[in-house]
N, C-alpha and C positions, 0 to 999 in steps of 0.2 A: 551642081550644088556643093562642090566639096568646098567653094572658098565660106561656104555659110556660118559665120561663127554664134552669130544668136536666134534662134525661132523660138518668137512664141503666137503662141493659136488658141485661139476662143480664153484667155483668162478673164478670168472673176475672180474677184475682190472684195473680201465682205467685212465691215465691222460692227460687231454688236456691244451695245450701249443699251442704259438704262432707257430710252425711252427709242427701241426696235433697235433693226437692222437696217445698216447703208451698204447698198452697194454701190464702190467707190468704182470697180473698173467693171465692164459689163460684155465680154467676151471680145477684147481688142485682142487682134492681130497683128504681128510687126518682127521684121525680119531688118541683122545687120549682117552685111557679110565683111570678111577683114580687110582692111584698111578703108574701111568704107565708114563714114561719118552721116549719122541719121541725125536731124535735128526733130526731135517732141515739140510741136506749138500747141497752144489751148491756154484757157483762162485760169487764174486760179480756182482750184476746186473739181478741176476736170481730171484728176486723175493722172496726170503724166508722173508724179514724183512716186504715187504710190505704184503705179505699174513699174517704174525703175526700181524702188524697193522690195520687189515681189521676187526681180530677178536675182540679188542675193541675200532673202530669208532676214529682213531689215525690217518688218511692217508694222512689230510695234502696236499690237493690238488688234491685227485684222489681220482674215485666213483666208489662204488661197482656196475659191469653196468649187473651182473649175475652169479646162483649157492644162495645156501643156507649157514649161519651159525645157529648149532644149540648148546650150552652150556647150560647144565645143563635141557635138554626139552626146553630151552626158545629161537625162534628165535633173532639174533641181526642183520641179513645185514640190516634189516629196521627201528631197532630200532632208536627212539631219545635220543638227548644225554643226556636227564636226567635218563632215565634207563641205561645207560653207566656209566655215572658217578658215579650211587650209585653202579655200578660192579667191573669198574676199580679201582685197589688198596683195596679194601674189598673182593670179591670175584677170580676174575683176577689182579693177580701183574705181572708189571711187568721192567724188567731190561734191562736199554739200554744200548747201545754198547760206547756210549760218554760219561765219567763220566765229563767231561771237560766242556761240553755243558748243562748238564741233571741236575747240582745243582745251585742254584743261590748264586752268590756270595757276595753278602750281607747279605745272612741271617747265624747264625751259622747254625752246624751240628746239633746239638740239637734240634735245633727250626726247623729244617725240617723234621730228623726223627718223632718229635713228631706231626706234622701238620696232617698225613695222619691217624695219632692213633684219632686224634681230628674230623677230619673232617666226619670218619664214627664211633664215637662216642663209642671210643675203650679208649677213655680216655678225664680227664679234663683238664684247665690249669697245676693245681696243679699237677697232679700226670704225664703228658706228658714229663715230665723233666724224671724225674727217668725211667719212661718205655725206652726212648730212649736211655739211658745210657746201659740197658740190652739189649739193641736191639744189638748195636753197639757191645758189648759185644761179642754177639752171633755169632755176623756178622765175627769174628775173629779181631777187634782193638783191639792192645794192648792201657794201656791207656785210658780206652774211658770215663772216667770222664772229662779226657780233650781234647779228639776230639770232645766229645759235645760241649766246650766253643768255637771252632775253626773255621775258615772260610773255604770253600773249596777250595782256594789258598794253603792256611798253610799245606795240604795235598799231599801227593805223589800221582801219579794216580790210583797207585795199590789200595791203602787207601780210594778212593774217590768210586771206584768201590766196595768197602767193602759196600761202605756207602748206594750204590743204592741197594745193593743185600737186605743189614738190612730194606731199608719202602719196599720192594717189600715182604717182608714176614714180615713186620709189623702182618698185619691184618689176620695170618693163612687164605690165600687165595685157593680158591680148585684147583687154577691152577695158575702157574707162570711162564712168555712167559721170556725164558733168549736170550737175544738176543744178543751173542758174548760176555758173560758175564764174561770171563775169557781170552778174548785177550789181555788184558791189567796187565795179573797178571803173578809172577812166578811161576814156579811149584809146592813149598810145599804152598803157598797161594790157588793155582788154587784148590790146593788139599784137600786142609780146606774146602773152600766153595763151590764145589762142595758134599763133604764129608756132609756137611752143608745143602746141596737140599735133598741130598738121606734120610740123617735122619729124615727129615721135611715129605719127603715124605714117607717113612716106618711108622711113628707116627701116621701122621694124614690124609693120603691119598691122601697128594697136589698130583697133577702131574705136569708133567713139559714138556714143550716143549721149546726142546731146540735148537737154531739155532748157529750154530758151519759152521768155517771152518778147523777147527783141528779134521781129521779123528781122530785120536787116541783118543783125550775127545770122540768124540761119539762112538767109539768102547767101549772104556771101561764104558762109562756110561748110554749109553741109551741103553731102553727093543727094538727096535724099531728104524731102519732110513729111512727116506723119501730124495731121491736124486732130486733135483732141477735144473730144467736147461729151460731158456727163459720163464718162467713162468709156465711150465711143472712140473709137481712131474713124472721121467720118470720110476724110481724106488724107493721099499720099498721091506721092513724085517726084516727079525731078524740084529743087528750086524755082526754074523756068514753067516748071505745067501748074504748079497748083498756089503761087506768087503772080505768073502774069495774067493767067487764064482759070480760076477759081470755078470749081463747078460747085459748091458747096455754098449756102446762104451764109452759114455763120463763117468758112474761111475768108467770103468777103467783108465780112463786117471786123473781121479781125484788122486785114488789110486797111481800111478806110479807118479806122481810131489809130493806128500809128503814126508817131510824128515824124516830121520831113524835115528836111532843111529848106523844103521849098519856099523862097522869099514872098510866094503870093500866099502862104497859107492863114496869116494870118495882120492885115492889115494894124500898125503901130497907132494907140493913142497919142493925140497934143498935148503935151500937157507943159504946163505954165513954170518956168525956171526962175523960183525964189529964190527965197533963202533955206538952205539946205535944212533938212528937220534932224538929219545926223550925220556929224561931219568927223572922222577921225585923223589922226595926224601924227605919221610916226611912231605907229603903236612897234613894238619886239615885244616876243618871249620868249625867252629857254627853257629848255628841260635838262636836269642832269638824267640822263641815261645808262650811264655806269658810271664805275669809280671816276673816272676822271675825262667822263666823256661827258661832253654839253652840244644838246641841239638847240639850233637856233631856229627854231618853226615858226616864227613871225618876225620882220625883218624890215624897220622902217616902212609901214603899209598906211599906206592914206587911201580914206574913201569919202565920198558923200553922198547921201541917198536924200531926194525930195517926197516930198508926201505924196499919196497915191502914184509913185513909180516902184519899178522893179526892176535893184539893181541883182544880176548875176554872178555868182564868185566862181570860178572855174576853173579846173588843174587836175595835175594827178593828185595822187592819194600819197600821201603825207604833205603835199606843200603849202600847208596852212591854213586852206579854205577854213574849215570846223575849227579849227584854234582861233582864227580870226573871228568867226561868228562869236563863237563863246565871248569873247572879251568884248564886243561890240553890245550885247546885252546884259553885259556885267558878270557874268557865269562866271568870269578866271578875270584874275589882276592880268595888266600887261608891265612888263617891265619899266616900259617907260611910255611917252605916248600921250596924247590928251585926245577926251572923247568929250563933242560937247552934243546936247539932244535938246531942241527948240532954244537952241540959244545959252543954254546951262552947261556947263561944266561938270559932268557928272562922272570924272576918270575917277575923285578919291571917294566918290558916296559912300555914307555907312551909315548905318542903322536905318530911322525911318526915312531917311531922304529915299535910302538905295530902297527899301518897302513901297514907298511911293512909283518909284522907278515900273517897278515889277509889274504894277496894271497898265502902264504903257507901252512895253514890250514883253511880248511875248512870243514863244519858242514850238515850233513844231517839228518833233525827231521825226529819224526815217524811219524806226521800227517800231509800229503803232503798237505792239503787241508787247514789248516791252516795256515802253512808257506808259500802258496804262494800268490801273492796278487789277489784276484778276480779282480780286475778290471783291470789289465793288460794283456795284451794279452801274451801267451807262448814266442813268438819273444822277447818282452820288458824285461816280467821276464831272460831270460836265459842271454841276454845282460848286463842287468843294473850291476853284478859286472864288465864289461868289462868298460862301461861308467860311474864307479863312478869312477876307479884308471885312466882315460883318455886312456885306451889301443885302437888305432885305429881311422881310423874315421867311419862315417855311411855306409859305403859302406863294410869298412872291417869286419864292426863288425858283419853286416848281414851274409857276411859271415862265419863269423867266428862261428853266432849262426847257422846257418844249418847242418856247420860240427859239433858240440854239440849233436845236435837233430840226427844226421845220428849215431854218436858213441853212442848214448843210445837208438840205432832201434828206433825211432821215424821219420815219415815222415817229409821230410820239411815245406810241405802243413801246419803242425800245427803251425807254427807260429801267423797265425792270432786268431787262438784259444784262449778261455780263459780258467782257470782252470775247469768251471764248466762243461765245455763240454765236460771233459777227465773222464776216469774211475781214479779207486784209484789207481791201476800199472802204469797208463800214466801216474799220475800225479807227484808219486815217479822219475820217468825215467825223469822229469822236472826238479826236486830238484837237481837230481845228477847231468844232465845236466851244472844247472847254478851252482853247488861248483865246477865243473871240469872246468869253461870257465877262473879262472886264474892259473891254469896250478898248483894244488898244490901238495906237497910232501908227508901229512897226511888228512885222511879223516877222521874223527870223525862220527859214525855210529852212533845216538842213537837210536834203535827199527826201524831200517829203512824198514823191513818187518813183524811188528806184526799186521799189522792192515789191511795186505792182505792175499786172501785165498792161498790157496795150489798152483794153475797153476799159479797165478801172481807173487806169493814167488819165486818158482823154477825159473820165469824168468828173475826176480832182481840178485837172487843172482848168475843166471851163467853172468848177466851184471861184477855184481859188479869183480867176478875173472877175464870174458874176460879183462876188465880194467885194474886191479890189475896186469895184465900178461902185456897186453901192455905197460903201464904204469907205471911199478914200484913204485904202489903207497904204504902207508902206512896206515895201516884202524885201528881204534881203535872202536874196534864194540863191542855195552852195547847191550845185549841180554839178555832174560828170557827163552830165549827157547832152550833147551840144544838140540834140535836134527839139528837147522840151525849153530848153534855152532860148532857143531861136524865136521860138511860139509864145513866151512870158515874160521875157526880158524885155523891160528899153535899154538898157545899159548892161556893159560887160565888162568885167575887171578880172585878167588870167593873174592868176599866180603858180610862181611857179619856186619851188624852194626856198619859199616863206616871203617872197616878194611879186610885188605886185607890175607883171612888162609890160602888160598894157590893158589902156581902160578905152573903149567906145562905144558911140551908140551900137546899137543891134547890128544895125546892117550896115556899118561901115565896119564892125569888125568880120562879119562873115563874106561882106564882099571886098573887101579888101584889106586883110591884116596885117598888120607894121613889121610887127614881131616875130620871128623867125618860128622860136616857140607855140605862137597861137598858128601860125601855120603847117607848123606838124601835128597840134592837134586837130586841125582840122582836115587835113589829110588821113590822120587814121578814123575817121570817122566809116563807118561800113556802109561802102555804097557796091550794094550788087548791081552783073553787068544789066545793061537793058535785058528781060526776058524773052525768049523765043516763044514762036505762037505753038503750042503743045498741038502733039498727034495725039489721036483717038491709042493711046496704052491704055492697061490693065490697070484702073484705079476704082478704089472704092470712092465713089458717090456722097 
């Protein structure tokens, strides 16, 4: 036992709230030894992020009410938070799942990475500048002389979670808690910085617990998976034992909602090649990014998408996908460019043309939680594009948002709800709701399901086709993750540093891709090896 760097046994987890007591974790068990990489799977709501919170004194309103941690021989469920704070970030790093939320936005990149070097005295003023520039470096920024000078707006989100991964192994820490650390990245990224733990971890012995709802990163990355469910750890083992050979009901059903790249998974619609409902041609944009620096994030990009198809935008993280979306549904001018929609010219719209525009496309973000307004209730939200263009009066509109709520499986009952009270899938199943209640022709998808696990992914996306089939709708869906790609797409358009290398049907580009590019991304795609048939070990049930 002496390589054992994490135990913990029987924890509970409780938080109280105005209306009782939850308890989030319910005497899970779960051990890392060093250099050894545990992958957490389970749904959202199960508990995995709060048990990694628990381990350093991070929970934010809920108390450890029983069970042991022990790190490194030293207990912490009881510790105070000054022996916490000299752990977290020195000894425990670690990486949260919102890069959005987790940097603050007045200070640069530089002066953050280099805070955590400072504050456990891994560096001075003087020299904090330059280590953070190596950091970032390391972290996979291109660039990062000048991501140092940058704010965390000025960054992609892919970028930004570079940024958390580089102070989370600031301080060669013996353990680093990644917590969805790669939801927000694409595949040859995910595959740098993962690439990035493992090496950290062969070096110098970190380990890593990692909290993933992407089977495939934990098949292929972790020694080790613990399965989660109601606060439960219900299953653990190797990859191979509890991936090939599941003895648990719901680690199968976890298993069977993940998507594949397997070409039989989901048989392609015919559909009729008109006249294109939106055709772009040539669009650029730049950004000045410092004094005298200009990015070019959109780069002569021609697309065209037919009605009731779904074209795919694809790439790493800053090469224009979501800059291209935005100016596709009028959200950002393009420098240059002409965008026509059913035939119209709609690049210079203003005023009520571009208002008109607006009930015809519509936009669903990746993080439901922030697109909708907390303070309105489900009913308000799904309404209010109805009652900003005058559609109805109060009586029709009510109903109007129940029928909304019924076509996106959601009870009526929620309307008095408000976002906080919804999980991350109900609250998705809201979003589309309210861009479906003016009846529009194109959807603009951007990451409409990266930021949910496996069972609530699969349940979006058979939404999004029942829809699409009902509805004849048009989806322009920006994805990183080529295996929901595969499943939704007919068409594929990779971009890759604001340009577009190449466009095909679904499965002429997964089976056979032109582009050098779209071939390395689909090589980094995480395919674990075939699994071995498990021996009767010690696992929990």
């Amino acid at each position: 036992m002496t390589d054992l760097l994490l135990r913990i046994e029987g924890l509970q987890v409780e938080y109280r709230g105005r209306t009782g007591t939850t308890r989030a974790v319910r005497g899970a068990s779960l051990e890392v030894r060093r250099g050894e990489t545990v992958a957490l799977v389970g749904e959202s709501g199960s508990g995995k992020s709060t048990l990694a919170h628990a381990v350093i004194g991070l929970l934010r309103g809920g108390a450890i009410t029983g069970g042991e941690i022990t790190f490194a021989g030293e207990r912490l469920e009881r510790a105070g938070q000054r022996k916490l704070q000299g752990i977290r970030g020195a000894r425990i790093g670690l990486v949260p799942q919102d890069p959005g939320t987790s940097l603050n936005p007045v200070l640069r990149i530089g002066e953050q990475v280099g805070e955590v070097l400072r504050i456990h005295g891994r560096a001075d003023r003087r020299t904090a500048g330059r280590e953070a520039v190596r950091i970032l470096e390391q972290a996979g920024l291109d660039r990062p002389e000048l991501r140092a000078r940058q704010y965390p707006q000025d960054l992609s989100g892919g970028q930004r979670q570079r940024v958390l991964i580089g102070i989370a192994l600031a301080c060669g820490p013996e353990l680093v808690i990644a917590d969805e650390p790669t939801s927000a990245l694409d595949v040859t990224v995910q595959r740098r910085i993962l690439d990035h733990l493992a090496e950290r971890t062969a070096e110098s012995g970190t380990a890593v617990l990692l909290i993933t709802h992407d089977l495939a990163v934990a098949a292929e990355r972790a020694d080790r998976i613990a399965v989660m469910r109601d606060g439960e750890i219900v299953e653990t083992g190797t990859a191979a034992e509890v991936l090939g050979a599941p003895r648990h009901e719901y680690t199968r059903r976890l298993i069977a909602a993940a998507p594949s790249l397997d070409p039989t998974e989901r048989p392609r619609r015919t559909l009729e090649r008109t006249t294109p409902l939106l055709t772009a041609t040539g669009l650029r944009k730049s950004f000045r990014i410092a004094r005298e620096v200009t990015l070019t994030a959109v780069d002569d990009v021609s697309l065209e998408i037919h009605r009731g198809e779904t074209l795919a935008v694809v790439g790493e993280s800053g090469s224009g996908k979501s800059t291209t979306a935005r100016i596709l549904a009028r959200l950002a001018e393009p420098d240059a460019g002409t965008i026509t929609f059913d035939g119209q010219d709609i690049t210079g719209l203003r005023g009520a043309g571009l208002r008109a525009l607006r009930r015809r496309i519509q936009v669903v973000y990746q993080n439901p939680y922030v697109s909708l307004n907390p303070k309105l209730t489900i009913g308000a939200i799904v309404a209010e594009p109805l009652q900003a263009f005058g559609i109805g009066d109060r009586r029709t509109r009510r109903a109007t948002t129940a029928e909304l709520l019924e076509q996106v499986a959601l009870p009526a009952s929620y309307v008095a709800r408000r976002p906080a009270e919804l999980s991350g899938g109900q609250r998705q199943r809201v979003a589309i709701a309210r861009a479906l209640a003016l009846r529009p022709e194109l959807l603009v998808l951007d990451e409409p399901v990266s930021a949910l696990d496996v069972s609530v992914q699969a349940q979006i996306l058979d939404l999004l086709e029942s829809l699409q089939s009902e509805l004849d709708l048009a989806y322009l869906f920006i994805s990183h993750d080529l295996a929901v790609v595969r499943r939704l797409a007919d068409r594929v358009a990779v971009m890759r540093q604001g340009c577009v290398v190449e466009t095909a049907t679904t499965a002429q580009l997964f089976d056979n891709p032109q582009n050098d590019y779209t071939r390395e991304l689909l090589a980094a795609v995480p395919r674990p090896a075939a699994p071995a048939v498990p021996l009767p070990l010690e696992r929990t049930a």
